[in-house]
DOKEKE-487463 format. One line per field, with one value per residue (C-alpha): x, y, z; residue in one letter. Coordinates in pm, 1 decimal. Example, Ala and Ser with C-alpha at 12.3 -4.5 7.8 and 13.67 -1.06 7.14 Angstrom:
X	(1230.0 / 1367.0)
Y	(-450.0 / -106.0)
Z	(780.0 / 714.0)
rest	(A / S)
***
This chain:
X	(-700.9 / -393.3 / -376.3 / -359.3 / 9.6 / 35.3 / 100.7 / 453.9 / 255.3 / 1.1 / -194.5 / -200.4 / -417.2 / -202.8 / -389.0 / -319.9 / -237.7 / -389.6 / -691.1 / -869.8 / -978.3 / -737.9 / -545.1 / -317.4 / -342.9 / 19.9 / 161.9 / 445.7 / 575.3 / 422.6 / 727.5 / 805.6 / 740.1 / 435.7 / 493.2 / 521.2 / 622.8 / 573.0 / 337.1 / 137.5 / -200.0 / -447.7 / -700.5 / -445.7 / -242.3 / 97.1 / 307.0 / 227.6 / 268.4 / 82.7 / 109.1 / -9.9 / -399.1 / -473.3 / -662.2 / -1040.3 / -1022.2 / -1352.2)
Y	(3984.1 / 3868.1 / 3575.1 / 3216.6 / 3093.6 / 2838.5 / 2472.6 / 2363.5 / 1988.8 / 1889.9 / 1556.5 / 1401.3 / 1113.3 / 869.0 / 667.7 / 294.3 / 333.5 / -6.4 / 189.1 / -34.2 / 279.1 / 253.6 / 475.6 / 576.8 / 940.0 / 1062.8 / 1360.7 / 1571.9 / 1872.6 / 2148.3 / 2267.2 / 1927.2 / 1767.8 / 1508.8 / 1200.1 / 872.0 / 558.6 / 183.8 / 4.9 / -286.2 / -324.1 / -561.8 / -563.4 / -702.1 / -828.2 / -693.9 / -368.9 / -98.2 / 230.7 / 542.5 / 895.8 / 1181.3 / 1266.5 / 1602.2 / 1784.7 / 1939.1 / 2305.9 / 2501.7)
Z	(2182.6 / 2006.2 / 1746.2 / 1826.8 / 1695.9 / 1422.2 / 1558.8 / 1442.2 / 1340.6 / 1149.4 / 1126.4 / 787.3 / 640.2 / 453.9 / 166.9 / 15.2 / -334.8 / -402.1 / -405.3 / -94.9 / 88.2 / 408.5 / 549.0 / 864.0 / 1047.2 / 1091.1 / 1271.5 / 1079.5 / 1105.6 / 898.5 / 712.4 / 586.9 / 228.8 / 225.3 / 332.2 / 154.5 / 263.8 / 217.7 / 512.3 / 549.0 / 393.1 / 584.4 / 294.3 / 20.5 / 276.2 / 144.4 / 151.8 / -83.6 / -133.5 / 95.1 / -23.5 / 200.4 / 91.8 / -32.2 / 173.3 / 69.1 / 153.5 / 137.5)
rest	(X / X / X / X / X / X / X / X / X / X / X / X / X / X / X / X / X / X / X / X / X / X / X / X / X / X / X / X / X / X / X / X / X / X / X / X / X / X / X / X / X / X / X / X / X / X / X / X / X / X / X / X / X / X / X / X / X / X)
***
């Protein structure tokens, strides 16, 4: 049985740098640089900064 091909997206976890412990689930496409990008907040009520989570291998 042949291999199953790669998906051409991932999804990605996005997390507030104002260290409040939300985040947003993105798609992108795998051959892309992480994302970053400024969004709204709820929990300090403001926009700040999300950078793209690093993701726990095993």
């Amino acid at each position: 049985m042949a291999k199953k091909a790669k998906s051409r997206t991932i999804a990605v976890r996005i997390l507030s740098m104002a260290q409040t412990g939300f985040f947003m689930t993105f798609r992108r496409p795998r051959t892309h640089r992480p994302l970053s990008m400024l969004k709204y907040d709820p929990v300090v009520k403001k926009k700040v900064l999300f950078l793209e989570q690093k993701r726990g291998g095993k």
